[in-house]
N, C-alpha and C positions, 0 to 999 in steps of 0.2 A: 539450127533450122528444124522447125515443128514438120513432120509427114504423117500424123493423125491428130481426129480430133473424135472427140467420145460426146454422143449424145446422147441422152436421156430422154427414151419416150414418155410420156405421159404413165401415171400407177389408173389402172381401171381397179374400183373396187367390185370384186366378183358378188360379197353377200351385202342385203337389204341394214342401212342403219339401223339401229335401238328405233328411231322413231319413225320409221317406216314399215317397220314390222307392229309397231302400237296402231299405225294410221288402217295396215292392211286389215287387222285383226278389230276393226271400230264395228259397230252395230250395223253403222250404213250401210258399211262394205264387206258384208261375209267373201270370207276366204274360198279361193278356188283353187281347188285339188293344184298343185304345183306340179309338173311333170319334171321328172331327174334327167336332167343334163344328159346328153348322150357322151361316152368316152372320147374323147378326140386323141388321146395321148396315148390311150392304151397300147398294150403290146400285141403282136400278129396273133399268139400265141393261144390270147384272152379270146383276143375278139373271134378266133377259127372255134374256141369252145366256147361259146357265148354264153360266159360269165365275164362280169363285170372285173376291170384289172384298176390294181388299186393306182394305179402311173407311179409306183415308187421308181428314181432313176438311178442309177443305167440299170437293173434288173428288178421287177418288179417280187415283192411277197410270195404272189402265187408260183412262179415259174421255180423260184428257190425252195419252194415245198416239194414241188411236184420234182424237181430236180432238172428243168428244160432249161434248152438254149433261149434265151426271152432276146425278141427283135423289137426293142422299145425305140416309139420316137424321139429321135434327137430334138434337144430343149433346144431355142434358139435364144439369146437373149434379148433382155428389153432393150439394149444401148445397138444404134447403129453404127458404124463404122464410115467417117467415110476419112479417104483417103485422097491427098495432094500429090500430087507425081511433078516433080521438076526435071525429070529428063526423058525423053522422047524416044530413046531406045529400052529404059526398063518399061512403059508407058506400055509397050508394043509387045510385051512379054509377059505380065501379069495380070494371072486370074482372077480378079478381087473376090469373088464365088469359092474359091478353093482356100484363098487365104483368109477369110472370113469363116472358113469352115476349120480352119488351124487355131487359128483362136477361139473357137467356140466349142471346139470340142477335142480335137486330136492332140493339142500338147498341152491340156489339162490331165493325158493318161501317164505322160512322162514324168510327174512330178507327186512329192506326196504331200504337199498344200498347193493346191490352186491357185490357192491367192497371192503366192510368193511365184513369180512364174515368170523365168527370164527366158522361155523360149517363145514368147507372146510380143509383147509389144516391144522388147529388145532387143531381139533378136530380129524384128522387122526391121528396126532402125536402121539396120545393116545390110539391107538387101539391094539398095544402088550400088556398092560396092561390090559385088558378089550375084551374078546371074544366076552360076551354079545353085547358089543357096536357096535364089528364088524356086528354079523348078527344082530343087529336091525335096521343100516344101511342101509345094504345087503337088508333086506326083505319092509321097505319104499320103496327103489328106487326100485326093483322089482314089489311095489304093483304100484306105477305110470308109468311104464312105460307098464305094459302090458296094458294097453288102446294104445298102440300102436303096441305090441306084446303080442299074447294072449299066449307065449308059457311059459313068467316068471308069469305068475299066482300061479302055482303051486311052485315055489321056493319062492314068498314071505311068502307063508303057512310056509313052511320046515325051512326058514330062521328066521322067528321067534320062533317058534317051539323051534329052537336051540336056540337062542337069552334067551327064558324063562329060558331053561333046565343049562346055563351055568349061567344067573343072580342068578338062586340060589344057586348054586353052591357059585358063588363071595360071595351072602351075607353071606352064611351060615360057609363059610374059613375067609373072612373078609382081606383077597390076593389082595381086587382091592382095592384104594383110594375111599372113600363114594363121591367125585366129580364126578366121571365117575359114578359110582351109580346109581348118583342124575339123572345124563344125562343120563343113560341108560333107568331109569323108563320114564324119560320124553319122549324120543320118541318112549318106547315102549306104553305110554299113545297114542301118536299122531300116532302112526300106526294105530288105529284103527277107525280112521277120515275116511279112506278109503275104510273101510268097510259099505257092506252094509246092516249090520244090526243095525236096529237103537234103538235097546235096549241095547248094550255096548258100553261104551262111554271111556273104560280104566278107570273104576274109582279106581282099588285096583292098578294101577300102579300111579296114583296120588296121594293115600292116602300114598303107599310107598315114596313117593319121596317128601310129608309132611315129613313124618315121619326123614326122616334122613336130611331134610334138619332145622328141631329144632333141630336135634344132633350135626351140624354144629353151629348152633344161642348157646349153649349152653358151648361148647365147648371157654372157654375165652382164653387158652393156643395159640390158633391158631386165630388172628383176622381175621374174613370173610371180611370184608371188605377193605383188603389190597392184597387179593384175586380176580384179574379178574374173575376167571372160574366160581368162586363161584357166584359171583353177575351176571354171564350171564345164571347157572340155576337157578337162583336163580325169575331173570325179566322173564324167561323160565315159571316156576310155579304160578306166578302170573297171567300171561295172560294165559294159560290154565286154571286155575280155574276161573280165570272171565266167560271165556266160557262155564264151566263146572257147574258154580255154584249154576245156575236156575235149573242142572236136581240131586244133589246128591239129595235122602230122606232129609226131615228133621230130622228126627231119627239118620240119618248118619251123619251130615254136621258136619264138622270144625272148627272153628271159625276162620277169617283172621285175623279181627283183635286183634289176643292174644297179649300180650304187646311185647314179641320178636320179634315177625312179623314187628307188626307196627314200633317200632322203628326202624328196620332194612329197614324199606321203607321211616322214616325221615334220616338214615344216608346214603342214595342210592340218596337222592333228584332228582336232574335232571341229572344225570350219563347218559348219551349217553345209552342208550341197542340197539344192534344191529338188536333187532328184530322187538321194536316198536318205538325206537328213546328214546327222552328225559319226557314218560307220565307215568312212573310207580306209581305217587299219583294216577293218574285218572284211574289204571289200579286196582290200590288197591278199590278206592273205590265203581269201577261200580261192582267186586267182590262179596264187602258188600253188595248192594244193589240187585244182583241178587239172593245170598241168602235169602235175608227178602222177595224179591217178592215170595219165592218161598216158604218158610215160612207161610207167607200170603195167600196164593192160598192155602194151605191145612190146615191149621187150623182157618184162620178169625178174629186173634186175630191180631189187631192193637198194634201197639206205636207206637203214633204219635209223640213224644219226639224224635223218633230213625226217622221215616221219615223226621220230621222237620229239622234235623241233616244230613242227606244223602242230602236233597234239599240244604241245605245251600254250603256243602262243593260243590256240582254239578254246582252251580249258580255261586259261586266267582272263580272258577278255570279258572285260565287262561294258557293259550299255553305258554310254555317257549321256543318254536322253533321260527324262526325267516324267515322260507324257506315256501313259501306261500301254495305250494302244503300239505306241511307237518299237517300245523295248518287246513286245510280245513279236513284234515281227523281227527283231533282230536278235531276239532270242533263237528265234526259230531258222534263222541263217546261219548264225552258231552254232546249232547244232545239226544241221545239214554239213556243215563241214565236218564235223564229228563222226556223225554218221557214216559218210562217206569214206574217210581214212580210214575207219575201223573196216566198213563191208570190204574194200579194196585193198587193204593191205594185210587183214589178220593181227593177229597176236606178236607184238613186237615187245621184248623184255625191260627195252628201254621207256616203254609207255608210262608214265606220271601219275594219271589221273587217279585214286583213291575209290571212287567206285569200282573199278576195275578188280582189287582186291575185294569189294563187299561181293557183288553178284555175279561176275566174270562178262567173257566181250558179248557174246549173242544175248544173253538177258539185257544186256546196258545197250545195246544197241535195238530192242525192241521198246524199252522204255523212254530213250530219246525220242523213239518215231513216234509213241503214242503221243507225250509231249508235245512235241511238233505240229502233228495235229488239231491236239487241243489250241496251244497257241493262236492256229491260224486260224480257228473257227471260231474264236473268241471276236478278231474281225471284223464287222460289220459287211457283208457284201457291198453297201454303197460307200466302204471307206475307199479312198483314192488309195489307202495301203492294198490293196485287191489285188492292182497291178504288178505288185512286186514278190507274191506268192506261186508260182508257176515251181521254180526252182525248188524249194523247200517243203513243197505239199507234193512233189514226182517222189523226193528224197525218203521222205518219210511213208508216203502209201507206199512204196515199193517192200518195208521193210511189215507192212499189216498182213498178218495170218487168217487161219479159215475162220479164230475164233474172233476176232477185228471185224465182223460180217458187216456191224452197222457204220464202222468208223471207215468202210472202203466205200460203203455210200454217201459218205459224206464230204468222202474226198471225189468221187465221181459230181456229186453235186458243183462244189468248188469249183472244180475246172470248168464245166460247164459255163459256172457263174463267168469265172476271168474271161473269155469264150466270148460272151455275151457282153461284157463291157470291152477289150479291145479287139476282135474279131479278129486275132492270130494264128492261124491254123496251129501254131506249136502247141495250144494248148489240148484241142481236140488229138491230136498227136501224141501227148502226152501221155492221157487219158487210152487210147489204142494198146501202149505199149506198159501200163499197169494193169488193164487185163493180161495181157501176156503171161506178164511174171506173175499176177496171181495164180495162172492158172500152173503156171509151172510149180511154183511156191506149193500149191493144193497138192498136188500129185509127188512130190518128196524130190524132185532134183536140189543139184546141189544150187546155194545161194549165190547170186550174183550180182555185181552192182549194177544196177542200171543203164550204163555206160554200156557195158556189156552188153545186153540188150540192143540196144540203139545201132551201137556201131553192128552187132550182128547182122541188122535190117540193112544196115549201108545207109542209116541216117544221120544228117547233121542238124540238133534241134538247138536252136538257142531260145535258153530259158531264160530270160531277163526283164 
């Protein structure tokens, strides 16, 4: 059964043919002064300093100079959308305005090719099935778009609101497939990214969507892994718990690597995920290691057997991508995990790594972070990789000194930029609590990992 159908407006051509510009330019017809198009696309930023903004998208040239938050308008595309509804109760529940604004723009942020994009029309496919899913959709693209409309504020409340009230409903009849489930917990987890408060981070929509995603690992009747959908929430919960993994309690925490898990991440190997590419080892075990840092930060009790073990797998990992842009950001993930065991654990005898012996830990740990940096400003601000630098640009600005002056503006810049293309306060958040420790860093206190920092405040940021 088809539930869209894609059309194709007409192509306007904006400039004059080859021979209209001969006909304009003929003797008869002298040329008249042409007046320049007024901006229509520009950004707030442009048009409040009235210079002209060049509409690069999602942040323009100028705002990336000047280092601004740039409020660019949303492209809409040329293809309209319409939509067939054969049942009379989803009929009554969906936004087409909200869901049209999912596909045109908010789960283009979740992925790092656009074009490969299974939370668009795929994952529509699925929304008769699953109310929940619809307004957890519905109230995302509602919570992003009112930083351009303040008036769907209030619907992303009501949208999820509904979204809760029918997921338990689902779980509780057991009427929806645990796959939409899975995907329902998970973005009702990442609605709350954009909220601004930074003591809920969706941890019981995580722990649910643990929860049934061992039910799935369990379950030998139905292989998961002959299963797309499955292994796209599946690389979905992995990289939100990486992000998440520094703020659960210890008390609370999970273990990733239980033996279903992990196996289920050696028969995943380098599977394409649409949302970080080909790095779900490195995804699994910066996970591990944000839990023990965090571990570690509240209790003081070392294993250095388990750190030696996290460095080793950190150290030998290599990129299985082959696209240069790609491996620059996963470089730079890898060595945020580096980074991170080192500021957080010190000097462990059992450490591996061979640099280690050249320049010792605080020199190798400022050279990763300069790295790091370079990496991610290698970049492009309009690459859809944008989105996935929050985590690894906190890691490494935190470890830049008084003499780093220009490289901490240019990680101020960054965040900015991410800021400006997914409107998630964690980043301006982020950005808050790097001035901090710089300024602590300026004045000689002792070093500390950023975690530190964070949890000091009594905040829970997810970086992802």
């Amino acid at each position: 059964m088809t539930f869209f159908r894609v059309r194709f407006g007409p192509v306007k051509c904006l400039s004059p043919t080859r021979q209209e510009r001969v006909q304009d330019n003929s003797p008869e017809q002298p040329t008249a002064p042409r007046r320049r198009p007024k901006s229509k696309l520009g950004c707030r930023e442009c048009k409040a300093r009235r210079v002209k903004c060049d509409e690069t998208f999602p942040v323009c040239l100028c705002c990336v100079r000047r280092g601004l938050i740039c409020s660019s308008t949303p492209r809409l595309s040329q293809w309209q959308i319409e939509m067939r509804w054969y049942s009379s109760q989803v009929d009554t529940i969906v936004n087409r305005r909200l869901l049209q604004y999912w596909l045109e723009r908010v789960c283009r942020i979740l992925v790092i090719d656009p074009e490969d994009n299974p939370f668009s029309f795929p994952v529509l496919e699925h929304i008769q099935e699953a109310p929940a899913l619809v307004h957890i959709i519905q109230s995302v693209s509602a919570r992003h778009e009112q930083y351009f409309s303040a008036e769907v504020a209030r619907i992303a409340l009501e949208e999820r609101g509904k979204a809760l009230a029918s997921f338990r409903k689902e779980l509780a009849t057991g009427q929806t497939r645990p796959l939409l489930s899975i995907l329902t917990a998970l973005l009702l987890a990442l609605s709350h990214g954009a909220d601004r408060d930074m003591t809920d981070f969706g941890k019981w929509h995580l722990f649910a969507a643990r929860t049934l995603i061992n039910k799935m690992l369990e379950d030998t009747s139905h292989p998961w892994n002959l299963n797309p959908l499955f292994r796209l929430c599946l690389g979905i919960y992995l990289y939100w718990d990486m992000g998440c993994s520094y703020l659960v309690h210890p008390d609370e925490q999970q273990e990733l690597d239980a033996p279903g898990l992990s196996l289920a991440v050696q028969q995943v190997g380098h599977w394409h995920h649409p949302m970080y590419g080909s790095c779900t080892d490195l995804i699994f075990i910066l996970g591990n290691l944000g839990r023990y840092c965090r571990q570690l930060l509240y209790s003081g009790h070392r294993s250095f057997t388990r750190e030696a073990q996290l460095e080793k797998q950190l150290y030998l990992w290599n990129a299985p991508s082959t696209e240069p842009t790609l491996v620059l950001l996963y470089e730079s993930l890898r060595k945020h995990g580096l980074i991170m065991l080192y500021r957080t654990c010190g000097w462990n005898d059992n450490f591996t790594n061979p640099c280690l012996e050249e320049i010792g830990l605080e020199p190798l740990i400022h050279r990763y972070a300069l790295e790091t940096v370079d990496h991610l400003l290698q970049i492009p601000a309009s690459s859809n990789y944008l989105n996935f630098q929050s985590l690894p640009i906190l890691t490494a600005g935190s470890e830049l000194g008084k003499e780093d002056k220009k490289l901490r503006d240019d990680v101020r810049h960054r965040l900015r930029a991410l800021y400006s293309v997914n409107r998630l306060p964690v980043n301006l958040h982020a950005l808050e609590l790097l001035e901090e420790i710089w300024v602590a860093c300026d004045i000689g206190y002792d070093r500390s990992p950023w975690i530190h920092y964070m949890l000091r405040r009594g905040w829970l940021l997810v970086l992802g």
